[in-house]
KEMARSE-883331 format. One line per field, with one value per atom (N, C-alpha, C): x, y, z; atom name; residue number from 0; residue in three letters. Coordinates in Angstrom, 1 decimal, decimal comma, padded with zeros to 4 digits. Example, Ala and Ser with C-alpha at 12.3 -4.5 7.8 and 13.67 -1.06 7.14 Angstrom:
X: [013,2 012,3 013,2 012,8 013,7 012,9]
Y: [-005,7 -004,5 -003,3 -002,2 -001,1 000,0]
Z: [007,8 007,8 007,8 007,1 007,1 007,9]
kevex: [N CA C N CA C]
ketor: [0 0 0 1 1 1]
dolum: [ALA ALA ALA SER SER SER]
***
This chain:
X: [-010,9 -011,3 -012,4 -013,6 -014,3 -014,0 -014,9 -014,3 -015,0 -014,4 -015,5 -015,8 -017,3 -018,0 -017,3 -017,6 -017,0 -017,2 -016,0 -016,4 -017,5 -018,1 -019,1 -018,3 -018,7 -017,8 -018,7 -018,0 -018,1 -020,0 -019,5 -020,5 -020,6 -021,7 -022,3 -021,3 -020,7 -019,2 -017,9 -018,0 -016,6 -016,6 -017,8 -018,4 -018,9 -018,9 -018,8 -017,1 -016,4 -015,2 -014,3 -014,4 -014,3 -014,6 -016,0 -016,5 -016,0 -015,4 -014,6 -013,3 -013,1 -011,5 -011,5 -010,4 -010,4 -009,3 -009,8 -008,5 -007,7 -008,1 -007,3 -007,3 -006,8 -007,5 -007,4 -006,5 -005,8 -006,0 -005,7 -004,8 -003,7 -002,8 -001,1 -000,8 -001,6 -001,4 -002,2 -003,2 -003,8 -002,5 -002,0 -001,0 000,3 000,6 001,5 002,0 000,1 000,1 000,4 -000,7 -000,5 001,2 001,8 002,9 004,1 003,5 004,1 003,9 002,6 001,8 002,4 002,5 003,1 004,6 005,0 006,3 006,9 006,0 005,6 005,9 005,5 005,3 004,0 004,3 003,3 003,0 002,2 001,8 000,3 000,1 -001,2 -001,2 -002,7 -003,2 -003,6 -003,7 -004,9 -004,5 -003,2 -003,2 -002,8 -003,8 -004,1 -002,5 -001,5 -000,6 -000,5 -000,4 -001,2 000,7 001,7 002,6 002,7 003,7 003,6 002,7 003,5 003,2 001,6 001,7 000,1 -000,2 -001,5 -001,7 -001,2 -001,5 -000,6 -001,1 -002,2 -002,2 -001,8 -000,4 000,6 -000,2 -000,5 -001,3 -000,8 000,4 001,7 001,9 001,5 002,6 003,4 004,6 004,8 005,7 004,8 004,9 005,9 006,3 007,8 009,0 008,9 010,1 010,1 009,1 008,6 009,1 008,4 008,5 007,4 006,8 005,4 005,6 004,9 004,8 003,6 003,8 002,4 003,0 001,8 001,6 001,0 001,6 000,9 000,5 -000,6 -001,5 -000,2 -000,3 000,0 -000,2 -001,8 -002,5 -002,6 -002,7 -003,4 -001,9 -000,9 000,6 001,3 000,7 001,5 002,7 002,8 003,9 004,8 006,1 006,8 006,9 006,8 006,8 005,4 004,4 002,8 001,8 001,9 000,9 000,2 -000,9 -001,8 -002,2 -002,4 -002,8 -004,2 -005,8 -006,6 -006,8 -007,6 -007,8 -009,2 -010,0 -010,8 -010,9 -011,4 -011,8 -010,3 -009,5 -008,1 -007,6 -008,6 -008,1 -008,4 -009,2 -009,5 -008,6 -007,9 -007,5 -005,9 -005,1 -003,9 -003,4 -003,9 -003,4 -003,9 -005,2 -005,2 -003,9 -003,7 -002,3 -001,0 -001,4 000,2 -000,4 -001,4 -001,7 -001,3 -001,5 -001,3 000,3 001,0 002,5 003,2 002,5 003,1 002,8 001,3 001,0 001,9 002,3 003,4 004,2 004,7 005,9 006,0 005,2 005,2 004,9 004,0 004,2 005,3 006,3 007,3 008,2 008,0 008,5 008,7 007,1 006,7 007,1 007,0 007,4 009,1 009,2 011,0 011,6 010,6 011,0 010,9 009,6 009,3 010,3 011,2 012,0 011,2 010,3 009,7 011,1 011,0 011,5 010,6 010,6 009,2 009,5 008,7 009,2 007,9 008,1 007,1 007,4 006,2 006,2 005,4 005,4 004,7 003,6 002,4 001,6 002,0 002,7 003,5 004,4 004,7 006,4 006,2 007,2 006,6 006,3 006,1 005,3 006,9 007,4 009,0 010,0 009,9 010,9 010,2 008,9 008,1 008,4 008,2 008,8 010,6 011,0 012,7 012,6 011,7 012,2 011,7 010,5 010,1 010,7 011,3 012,2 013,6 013,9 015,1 015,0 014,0 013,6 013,4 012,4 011,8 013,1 013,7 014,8 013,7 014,7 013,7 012,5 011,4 010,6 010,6 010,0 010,8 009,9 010,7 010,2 008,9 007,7 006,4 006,7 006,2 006,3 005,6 005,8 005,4 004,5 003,5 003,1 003,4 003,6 004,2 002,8 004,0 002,8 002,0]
Y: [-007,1 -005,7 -005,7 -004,8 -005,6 -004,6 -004,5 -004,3 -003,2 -001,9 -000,8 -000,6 -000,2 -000,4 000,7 000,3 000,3 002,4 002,5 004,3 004,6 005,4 006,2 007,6 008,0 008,9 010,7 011,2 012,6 013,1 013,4 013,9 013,0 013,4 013,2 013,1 014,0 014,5 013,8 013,8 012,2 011,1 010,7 009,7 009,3 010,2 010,2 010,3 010,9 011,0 009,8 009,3 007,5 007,0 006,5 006,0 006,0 007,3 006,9 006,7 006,6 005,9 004,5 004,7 003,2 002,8 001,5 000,3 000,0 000,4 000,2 001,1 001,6 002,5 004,2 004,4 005,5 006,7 007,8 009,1 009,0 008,6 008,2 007,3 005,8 004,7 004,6 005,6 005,5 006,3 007,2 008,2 006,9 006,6 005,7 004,8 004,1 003,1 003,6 004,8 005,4 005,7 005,9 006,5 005,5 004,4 003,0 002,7 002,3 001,8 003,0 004,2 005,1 004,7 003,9 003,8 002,2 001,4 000,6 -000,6 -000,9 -001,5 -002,3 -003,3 -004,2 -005,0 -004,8 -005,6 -005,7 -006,0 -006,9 -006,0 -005,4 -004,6 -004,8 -004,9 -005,7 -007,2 -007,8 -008,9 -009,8 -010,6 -011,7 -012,6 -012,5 -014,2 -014,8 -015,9 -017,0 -017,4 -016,9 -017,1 -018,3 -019,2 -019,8 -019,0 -017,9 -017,5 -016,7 -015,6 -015,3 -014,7 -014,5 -013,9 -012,3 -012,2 -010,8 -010,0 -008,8 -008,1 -006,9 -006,7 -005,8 -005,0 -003,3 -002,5 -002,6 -002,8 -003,2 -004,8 -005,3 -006,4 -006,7 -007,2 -007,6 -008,8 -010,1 -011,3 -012,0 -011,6 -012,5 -012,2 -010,6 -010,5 -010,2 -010,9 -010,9 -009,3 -008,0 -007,0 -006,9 -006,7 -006,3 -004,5 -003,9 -002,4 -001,9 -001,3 -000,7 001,0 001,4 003,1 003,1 003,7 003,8 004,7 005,2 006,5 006,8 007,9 008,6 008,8 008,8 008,3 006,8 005,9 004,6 003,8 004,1 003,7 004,6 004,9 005,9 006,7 007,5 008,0 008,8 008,5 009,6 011,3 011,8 012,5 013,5 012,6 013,4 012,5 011,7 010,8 011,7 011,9 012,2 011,6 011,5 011,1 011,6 010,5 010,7 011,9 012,7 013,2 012,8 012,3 011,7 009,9 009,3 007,6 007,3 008,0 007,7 006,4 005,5 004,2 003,4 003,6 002,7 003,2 004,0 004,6 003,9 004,2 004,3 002,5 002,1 000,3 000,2 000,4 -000,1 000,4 001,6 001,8 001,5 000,9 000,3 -001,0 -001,8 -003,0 -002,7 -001,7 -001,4 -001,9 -000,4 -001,0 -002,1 -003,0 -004,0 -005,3 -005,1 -005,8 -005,7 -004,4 -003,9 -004,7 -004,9 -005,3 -006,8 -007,7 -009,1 -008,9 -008,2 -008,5 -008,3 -007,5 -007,9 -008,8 -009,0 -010,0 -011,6 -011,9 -013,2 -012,7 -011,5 -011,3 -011,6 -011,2 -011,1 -012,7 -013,6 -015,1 -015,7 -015,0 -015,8 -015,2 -014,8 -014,1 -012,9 -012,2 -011,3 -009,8 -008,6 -007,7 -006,6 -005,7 -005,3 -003,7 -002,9 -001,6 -000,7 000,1 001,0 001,9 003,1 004,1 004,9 006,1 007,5 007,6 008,3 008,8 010,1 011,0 012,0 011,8 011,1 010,8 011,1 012,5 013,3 011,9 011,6 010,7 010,4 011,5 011,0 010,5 010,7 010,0 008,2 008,3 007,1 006,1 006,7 005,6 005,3 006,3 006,0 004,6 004,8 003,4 002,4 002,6 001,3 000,5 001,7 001,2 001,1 001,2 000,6 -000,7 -001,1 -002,7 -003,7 -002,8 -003,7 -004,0 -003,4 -003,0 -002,2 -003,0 -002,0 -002,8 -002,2 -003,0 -004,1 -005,1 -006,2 -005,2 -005,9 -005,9 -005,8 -005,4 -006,2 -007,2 -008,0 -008,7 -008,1 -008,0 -007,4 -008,3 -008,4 -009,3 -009,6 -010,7 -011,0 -010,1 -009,4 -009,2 -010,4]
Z: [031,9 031,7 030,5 030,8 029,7 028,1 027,5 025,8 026,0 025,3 025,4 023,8 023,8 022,5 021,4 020,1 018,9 018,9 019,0 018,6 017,7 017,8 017,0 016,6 015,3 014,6 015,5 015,7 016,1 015,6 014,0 013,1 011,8 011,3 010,0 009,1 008,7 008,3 008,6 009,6 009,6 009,5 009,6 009,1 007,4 007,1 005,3 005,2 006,0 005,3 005,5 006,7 006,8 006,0 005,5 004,9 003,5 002,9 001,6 001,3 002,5 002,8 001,7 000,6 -000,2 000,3 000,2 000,6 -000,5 -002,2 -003,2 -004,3 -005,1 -005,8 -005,0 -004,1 -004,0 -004,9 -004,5 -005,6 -005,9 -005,1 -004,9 -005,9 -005,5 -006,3 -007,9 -008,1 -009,4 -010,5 -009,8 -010,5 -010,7 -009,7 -009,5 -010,9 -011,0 -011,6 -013,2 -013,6 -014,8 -015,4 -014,3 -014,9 -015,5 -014,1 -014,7 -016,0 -015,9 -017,6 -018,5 -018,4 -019,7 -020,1 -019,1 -019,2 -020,0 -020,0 -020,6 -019,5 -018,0 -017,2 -017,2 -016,8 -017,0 -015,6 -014,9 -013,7 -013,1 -012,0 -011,5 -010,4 -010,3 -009,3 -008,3 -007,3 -005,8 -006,0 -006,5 -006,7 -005,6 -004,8 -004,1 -003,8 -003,0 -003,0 -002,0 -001,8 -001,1 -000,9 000,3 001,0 001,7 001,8 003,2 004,4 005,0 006,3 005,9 005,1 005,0 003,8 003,7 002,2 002,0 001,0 001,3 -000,4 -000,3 -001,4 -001,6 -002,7 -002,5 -003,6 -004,0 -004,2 -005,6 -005,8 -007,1 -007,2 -008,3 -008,1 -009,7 -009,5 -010,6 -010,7 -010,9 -010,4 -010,9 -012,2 -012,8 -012,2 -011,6 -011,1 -009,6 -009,0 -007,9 -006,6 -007,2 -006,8 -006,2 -005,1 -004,5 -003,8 -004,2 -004,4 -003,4 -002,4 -001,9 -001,4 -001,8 -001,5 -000,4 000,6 002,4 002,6 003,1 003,7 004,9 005,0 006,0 007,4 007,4 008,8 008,6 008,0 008,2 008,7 008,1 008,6 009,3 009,9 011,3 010,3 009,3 008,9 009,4 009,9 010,8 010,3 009,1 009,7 009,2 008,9 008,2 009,1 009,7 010,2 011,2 011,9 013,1 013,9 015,2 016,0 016,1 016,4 016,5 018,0 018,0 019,0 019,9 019,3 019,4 019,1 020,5 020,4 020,5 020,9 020,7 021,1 022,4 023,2 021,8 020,6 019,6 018,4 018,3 017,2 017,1 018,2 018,7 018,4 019,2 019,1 017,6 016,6 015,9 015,2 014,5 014,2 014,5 015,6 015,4 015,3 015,1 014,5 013,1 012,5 011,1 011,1 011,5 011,4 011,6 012,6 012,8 011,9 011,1 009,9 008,5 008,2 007,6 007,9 008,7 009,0 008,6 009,6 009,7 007,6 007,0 005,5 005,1 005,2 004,5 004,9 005,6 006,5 005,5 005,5 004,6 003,0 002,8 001,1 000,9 001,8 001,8 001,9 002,9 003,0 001,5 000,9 000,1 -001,4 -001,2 -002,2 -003,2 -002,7 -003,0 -002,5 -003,8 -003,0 -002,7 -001,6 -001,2 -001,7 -001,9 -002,2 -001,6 -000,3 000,8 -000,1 -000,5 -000,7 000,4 000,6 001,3 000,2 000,8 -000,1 -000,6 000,6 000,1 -001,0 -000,9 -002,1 -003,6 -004,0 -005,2 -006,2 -007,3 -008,1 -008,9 -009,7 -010,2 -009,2 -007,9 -006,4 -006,5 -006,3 -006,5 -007,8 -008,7 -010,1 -010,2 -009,3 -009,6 -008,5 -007,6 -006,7 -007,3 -007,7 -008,2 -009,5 -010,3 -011,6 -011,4 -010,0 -009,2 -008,6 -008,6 -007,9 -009,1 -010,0 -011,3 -011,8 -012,4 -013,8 -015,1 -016,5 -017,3 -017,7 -018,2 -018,8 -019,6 -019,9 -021,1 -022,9 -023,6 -024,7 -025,1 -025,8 -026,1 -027,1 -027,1 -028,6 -029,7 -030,8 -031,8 -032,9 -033,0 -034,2 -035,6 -035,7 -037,6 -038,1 -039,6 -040,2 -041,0]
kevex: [N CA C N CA C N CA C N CA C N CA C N CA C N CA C N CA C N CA C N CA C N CA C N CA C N CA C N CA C N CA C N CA C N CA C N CA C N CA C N CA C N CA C N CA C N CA C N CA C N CA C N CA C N CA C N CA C N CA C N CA C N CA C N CA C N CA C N CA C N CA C N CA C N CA C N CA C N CA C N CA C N CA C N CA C N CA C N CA C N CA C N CA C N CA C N CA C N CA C N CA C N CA C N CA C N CA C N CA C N CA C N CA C N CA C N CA C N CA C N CA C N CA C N CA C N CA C N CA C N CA C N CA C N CA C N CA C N CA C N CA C N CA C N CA C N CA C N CA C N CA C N CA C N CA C N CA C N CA C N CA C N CA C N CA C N CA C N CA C N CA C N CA C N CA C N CA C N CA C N CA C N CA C N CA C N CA C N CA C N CA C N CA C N CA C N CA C N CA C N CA C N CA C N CA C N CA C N CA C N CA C N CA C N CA C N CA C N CA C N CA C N CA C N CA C N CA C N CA C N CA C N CA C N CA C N CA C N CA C N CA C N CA C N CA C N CA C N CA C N CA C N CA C N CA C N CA C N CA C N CA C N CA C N CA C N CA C N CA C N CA C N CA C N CA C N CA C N CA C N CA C N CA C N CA C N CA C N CA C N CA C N CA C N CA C N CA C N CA C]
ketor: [0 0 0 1 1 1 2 2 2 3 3 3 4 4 4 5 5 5 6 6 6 7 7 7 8 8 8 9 9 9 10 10 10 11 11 11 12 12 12 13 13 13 14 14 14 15 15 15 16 16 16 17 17 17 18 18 18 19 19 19 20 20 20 21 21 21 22 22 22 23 23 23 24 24 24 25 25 25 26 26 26 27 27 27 28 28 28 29 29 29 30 30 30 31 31 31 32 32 32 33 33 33 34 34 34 35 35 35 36 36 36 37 37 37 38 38 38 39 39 39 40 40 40 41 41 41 42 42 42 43 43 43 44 44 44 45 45 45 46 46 46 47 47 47 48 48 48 49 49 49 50 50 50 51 51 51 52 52 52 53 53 53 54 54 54 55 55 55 56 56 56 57 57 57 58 58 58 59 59 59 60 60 60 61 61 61 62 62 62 63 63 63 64 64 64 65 65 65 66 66 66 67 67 67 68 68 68 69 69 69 70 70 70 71 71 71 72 72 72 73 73 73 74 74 74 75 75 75 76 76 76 77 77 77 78 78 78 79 79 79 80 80 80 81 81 81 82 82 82 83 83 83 84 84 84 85 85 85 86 86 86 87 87 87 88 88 88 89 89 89 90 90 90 91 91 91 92 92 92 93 93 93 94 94 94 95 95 95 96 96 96 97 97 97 98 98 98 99 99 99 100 100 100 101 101 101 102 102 102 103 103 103 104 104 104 105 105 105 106 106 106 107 107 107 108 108 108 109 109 109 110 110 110 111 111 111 112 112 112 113 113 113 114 114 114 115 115 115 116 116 116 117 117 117 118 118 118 119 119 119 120 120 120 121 121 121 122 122 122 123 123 123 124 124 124 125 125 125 126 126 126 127 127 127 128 128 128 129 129 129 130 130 130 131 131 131 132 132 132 133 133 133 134 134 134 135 135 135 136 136 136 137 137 137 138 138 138 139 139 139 140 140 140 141 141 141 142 142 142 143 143 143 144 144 144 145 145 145 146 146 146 147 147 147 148 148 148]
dolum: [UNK UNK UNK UNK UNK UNK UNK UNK UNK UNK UNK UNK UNK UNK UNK UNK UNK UNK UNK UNK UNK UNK UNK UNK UNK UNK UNK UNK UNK UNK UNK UNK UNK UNK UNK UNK UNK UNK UNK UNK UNK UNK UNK UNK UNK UNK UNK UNK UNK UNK UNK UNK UNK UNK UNK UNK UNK UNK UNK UNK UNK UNK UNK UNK UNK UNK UNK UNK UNK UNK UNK UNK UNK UNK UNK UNK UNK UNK UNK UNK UNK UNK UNK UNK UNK UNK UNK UNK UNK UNK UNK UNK UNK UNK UNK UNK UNK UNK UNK UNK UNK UNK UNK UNK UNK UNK UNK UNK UNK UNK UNK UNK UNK UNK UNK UNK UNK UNK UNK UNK UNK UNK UNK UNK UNK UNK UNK UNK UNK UNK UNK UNK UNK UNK UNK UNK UNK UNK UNK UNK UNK UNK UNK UNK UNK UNK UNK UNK UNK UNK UNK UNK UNK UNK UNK UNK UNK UNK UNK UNK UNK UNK UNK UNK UNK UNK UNK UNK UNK UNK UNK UNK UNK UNK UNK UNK UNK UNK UNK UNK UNK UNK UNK UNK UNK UNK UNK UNK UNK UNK UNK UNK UNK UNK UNK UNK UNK UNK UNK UNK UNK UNK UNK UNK UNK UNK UNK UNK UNK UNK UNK UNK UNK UNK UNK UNK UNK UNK UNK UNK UNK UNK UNK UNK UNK UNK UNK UNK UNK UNK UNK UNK UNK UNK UNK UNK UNK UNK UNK UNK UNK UNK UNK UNK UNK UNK UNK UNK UNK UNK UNK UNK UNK UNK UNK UNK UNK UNK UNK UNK UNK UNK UNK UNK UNK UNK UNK UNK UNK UNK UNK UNK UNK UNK UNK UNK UNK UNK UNK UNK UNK UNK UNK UNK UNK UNK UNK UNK UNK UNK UNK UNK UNK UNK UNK UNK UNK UNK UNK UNK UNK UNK UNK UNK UNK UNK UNK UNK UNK UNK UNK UNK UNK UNK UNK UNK UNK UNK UNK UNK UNK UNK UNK UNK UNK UNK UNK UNK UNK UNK UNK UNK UNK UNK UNK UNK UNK UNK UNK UNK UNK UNK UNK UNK UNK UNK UNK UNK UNK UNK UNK UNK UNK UNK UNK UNK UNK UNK UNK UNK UNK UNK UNK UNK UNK UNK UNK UNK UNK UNK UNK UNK UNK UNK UNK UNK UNK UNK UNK UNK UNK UNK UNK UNK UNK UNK UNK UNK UNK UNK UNK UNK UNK UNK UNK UNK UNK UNK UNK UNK UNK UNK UNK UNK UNK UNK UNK UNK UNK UNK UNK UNK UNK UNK UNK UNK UNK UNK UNK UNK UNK UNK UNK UNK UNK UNK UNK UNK UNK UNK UNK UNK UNK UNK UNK UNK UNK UNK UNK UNK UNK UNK UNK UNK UNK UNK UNK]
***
């Protein structure tokens, strides 16, 4: 069957609004992150890990206590109950989303082998729901060290 060509966006307008779609650096996950850091958390952002099975950049990480944190779009992980279905280019929209979910998956998958614990957020998920899970996986913060005077 042959491959039918790459959708073209509607309008001018959906096509800017695609276009600023970020892969890191969220609304969800910038709040996310601040609220962590106010709290005195300390971790590694877009951080790169090189797994047996595959690489894997969790949006959160916090590598001593091997917690990997990601904030999920709504449309881009098919969310049950806020996600949309394209109405448009749908034969291209539809498989890739569930290529999404199923990437989801097979990652935690390899994070879990690798004694990683994984923590899925909603982009919806109020921001105080969001830090109780995450400071339910982490524990508490450690100490800072303090410098001799």
């Amino acid at each position: 069957m042959p491959q039918k060509p790459y959708p073209f966006p509607a309008t001018p307008g959906r096509s800017a609004n695609m276009k600023a779609n970020r892969r890191t650096d969220t609304r969800p996950e910038l709040a996310l992150r601040a609220a962590l850091h106010a709290r005195g958390y300390r971790y590694r952002k877009d951080f790169r890990l090189d797994l047996p099975l595959r690489r894997v950049r969790p949006d959160i990480a916090f590598t001593s206590r091997k917690v990997a944190v990601f904030v999920d779009g709504c449309f881009w992980h098919a969310c049950p109950t806020h996600g949309t279905r394209p109405k448009s280019n749908e034969w291209y929209w539809s498989p890739k989303l569930t290529r999404n979910v199923e990437r989801d998956r097979a990652v935690d998958e390899a994070l879990t082998q690798a004694g990683w614990t994984v923590v899925r957020l909603w982009e919806h998920v109020p921001l105080d729901d969001a830090i109780a899970a995450v400071v339910g996986a982490v524990g508490e913060p450690r100490a800072r060290a303090v410098p001799a005077p």
